[in-house]
DSSP file (Angstrom, degrees, kcal/mol; ACC not computed):
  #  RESIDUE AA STRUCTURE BP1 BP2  ACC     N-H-->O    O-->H-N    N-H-->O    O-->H-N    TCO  KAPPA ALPHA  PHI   PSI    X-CA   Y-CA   Z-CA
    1    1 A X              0   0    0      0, 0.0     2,-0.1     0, 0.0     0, 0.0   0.000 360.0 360.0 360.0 143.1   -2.2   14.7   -1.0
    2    2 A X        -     0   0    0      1,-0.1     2,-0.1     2,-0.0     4,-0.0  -0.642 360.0-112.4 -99.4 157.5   -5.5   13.0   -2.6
    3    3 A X    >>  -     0   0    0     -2,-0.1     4,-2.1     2,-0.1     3,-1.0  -0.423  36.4-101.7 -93.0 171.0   -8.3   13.1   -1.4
    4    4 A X  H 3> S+     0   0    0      1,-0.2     4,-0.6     2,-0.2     2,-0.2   0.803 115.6  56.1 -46.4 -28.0  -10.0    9.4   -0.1
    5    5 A X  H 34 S+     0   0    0      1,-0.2    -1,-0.2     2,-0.2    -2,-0.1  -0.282 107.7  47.2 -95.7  56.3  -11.9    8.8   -2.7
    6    6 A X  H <> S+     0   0    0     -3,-1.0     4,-1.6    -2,-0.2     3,-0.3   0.508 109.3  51.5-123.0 -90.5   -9.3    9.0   -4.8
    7    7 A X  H  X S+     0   0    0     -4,-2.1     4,-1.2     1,-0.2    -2,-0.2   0.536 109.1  50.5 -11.2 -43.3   -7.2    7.0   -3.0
    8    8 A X  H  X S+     0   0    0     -4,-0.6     4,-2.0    -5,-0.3     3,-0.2   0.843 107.4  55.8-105.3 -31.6   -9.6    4.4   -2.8
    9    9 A X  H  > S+     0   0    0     -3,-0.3     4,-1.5     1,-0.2    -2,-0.2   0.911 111.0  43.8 -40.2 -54.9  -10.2    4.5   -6.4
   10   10 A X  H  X S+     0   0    0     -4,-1.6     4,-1.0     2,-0.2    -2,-0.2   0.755 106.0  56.4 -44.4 -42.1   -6.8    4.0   -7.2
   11   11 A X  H >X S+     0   0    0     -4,-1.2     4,-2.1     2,-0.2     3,-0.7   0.937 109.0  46.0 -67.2 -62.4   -6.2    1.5   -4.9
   12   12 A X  H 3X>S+     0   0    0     -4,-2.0     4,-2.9     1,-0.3     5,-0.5   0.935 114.4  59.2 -52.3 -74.9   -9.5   -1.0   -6.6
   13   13 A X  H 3<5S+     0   0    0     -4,-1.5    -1,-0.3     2,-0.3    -2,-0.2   0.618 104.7  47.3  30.9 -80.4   -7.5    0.2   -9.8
   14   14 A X  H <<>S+     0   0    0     -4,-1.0     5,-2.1    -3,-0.7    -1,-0.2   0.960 116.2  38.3 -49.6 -74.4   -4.5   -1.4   -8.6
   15   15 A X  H ><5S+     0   0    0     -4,-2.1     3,-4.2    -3,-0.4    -2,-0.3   0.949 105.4  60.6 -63.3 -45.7   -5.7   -4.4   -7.6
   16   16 A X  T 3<5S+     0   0    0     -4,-2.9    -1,-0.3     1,-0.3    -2,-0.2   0.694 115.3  42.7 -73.3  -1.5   -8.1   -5.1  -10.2
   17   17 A X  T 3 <S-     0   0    0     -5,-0.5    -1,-0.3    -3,-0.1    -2,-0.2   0.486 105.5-123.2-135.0  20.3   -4.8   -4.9  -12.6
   18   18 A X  T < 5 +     0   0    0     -3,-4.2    -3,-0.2     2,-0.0     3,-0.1   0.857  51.6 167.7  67.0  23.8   -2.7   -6.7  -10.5
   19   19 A X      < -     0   0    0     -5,-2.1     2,-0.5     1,-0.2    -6,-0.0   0.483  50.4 -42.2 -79.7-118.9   -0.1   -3.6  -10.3
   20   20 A X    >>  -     0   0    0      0, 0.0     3,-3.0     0, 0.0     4,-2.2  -0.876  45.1-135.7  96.7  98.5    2.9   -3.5   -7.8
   21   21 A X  H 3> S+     0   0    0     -2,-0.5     4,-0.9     1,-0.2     5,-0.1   0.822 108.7  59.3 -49.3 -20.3    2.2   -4.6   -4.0
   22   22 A X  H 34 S+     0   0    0      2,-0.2    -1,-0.2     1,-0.2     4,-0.1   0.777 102.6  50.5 -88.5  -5.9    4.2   -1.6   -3.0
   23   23 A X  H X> S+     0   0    0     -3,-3.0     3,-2.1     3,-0.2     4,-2.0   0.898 112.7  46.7 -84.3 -77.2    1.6    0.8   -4.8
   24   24 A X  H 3X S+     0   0    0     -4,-2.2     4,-1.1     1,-0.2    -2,-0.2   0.585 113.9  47.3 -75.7   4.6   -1.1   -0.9   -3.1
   25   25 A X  H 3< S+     0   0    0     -4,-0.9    -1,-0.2     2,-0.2    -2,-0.1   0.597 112.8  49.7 -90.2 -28.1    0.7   -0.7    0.6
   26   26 A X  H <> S+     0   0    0     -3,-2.1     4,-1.4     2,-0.1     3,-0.3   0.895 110.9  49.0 -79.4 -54.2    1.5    2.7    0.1
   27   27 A X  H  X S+     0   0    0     -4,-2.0     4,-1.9     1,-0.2    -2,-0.2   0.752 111.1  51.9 -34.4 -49.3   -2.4    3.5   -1.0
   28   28 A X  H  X S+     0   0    0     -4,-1.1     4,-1.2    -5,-0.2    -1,-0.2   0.783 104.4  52.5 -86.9 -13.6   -3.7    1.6    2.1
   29   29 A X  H >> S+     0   0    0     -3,-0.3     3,-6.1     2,-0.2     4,-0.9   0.873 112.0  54.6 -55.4 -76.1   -1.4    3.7    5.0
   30   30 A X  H 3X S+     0   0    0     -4,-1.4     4,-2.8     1,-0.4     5,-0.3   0.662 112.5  33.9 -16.6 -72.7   -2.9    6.6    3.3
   31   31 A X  H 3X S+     0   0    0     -4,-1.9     4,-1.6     1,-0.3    -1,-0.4   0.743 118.8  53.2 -65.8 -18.1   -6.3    5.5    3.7
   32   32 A X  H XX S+     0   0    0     -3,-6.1     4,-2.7    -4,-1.2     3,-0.6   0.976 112.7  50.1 -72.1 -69.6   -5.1    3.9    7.3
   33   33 A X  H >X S+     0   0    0     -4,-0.9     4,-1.8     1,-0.3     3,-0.9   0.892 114.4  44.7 -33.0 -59.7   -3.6    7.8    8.0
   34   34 A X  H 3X S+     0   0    0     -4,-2.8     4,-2.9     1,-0.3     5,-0.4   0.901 110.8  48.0 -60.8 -40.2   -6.8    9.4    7.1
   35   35 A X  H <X S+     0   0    0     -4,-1.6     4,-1.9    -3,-0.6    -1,-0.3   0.873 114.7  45.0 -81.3 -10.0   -9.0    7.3    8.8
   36   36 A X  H <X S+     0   0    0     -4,-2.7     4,-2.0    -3,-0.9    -1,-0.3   0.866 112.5  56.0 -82.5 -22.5   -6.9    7.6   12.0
   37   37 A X  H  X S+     0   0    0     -4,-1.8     4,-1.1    -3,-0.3    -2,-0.1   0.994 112.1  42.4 -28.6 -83.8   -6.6   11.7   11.3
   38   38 A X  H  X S+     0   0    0     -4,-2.9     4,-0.9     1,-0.2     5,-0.3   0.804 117.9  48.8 -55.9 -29.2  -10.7   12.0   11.2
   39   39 A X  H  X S+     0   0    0     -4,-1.9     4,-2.2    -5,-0.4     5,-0.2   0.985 109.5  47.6 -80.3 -32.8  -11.0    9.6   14.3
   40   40 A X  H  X S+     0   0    0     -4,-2.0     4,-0.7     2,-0.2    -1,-0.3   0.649 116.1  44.0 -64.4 -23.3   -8.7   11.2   16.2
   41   41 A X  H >X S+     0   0    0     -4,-1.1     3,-3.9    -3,-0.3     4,-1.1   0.920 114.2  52.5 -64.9 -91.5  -10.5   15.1   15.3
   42   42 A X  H 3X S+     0   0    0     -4,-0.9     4,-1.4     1,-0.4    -2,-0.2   0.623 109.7  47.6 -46.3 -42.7  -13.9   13.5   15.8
   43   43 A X  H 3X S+     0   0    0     -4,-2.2     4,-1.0    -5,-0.3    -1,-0.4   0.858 116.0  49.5 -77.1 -28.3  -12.6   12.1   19.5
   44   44 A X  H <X S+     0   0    0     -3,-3.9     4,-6.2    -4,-0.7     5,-0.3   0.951 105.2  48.1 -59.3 -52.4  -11.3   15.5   20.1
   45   45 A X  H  X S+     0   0    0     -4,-1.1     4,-0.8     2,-0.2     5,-0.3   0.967 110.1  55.3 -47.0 -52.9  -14.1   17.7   19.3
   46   46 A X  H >X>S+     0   0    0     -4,-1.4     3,-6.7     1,-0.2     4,-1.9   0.884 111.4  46.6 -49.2 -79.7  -16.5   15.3   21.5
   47   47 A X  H 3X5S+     0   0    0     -4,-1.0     4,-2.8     1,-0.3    -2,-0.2   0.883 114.1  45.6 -40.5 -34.9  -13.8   15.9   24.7
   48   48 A X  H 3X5S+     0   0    0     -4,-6.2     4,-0.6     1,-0.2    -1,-0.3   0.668 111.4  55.9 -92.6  15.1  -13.7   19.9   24.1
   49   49 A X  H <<5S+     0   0    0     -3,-6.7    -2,-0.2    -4,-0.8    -1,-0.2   0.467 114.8  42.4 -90.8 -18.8  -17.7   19.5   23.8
   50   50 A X  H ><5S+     0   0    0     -4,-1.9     3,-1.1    -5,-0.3     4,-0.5   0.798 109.7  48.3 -98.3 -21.8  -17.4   18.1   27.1
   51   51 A X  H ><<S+     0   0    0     -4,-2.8     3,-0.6    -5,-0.5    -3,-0.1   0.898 101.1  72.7 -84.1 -25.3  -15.1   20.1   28.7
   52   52 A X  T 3< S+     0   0    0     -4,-0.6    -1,-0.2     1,-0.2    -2,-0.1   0.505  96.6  46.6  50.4 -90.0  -17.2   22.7   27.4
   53   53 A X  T <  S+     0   0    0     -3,-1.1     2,-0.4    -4,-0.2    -1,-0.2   0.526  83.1 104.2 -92.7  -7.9  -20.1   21.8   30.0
   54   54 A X  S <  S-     0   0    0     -3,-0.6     2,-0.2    -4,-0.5    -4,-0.0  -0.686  70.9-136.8-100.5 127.8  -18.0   21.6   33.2
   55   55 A X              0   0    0     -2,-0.4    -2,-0.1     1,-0.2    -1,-0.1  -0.443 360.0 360.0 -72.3 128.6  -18.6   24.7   35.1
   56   56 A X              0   0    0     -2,-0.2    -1,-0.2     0, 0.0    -2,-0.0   0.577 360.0 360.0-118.6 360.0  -15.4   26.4   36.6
């Protein structure tokens, strides 16, 4: 797997040379995956920082 900036190099790459729409469709899921990955971490961590504080 590459990493995003990678990805996102490739991608500008792409476009700026006009390559193969299926190149650049496959290149943005990626970057779609990732960013839905990290949001989904980053909303996790918060809820087991909150559960966390609640006294049982």
């Amino acid at each position: 797997m590459q990493y995003p900036k990678a990805v996102v190099k490739s991608t500008l790459e792409a476009l700026d040379k006009n390559e193969d729409e299926g190149l650049i469709k496959k290149s943005l899921k990626i970057l779609k995956d990732l960013a839905i990955g990290a949001g989904g971490s980053l909303i996790g961590s918060g809820i087991l920082a909150l559960l966390g504080t609640i006294p049982f």
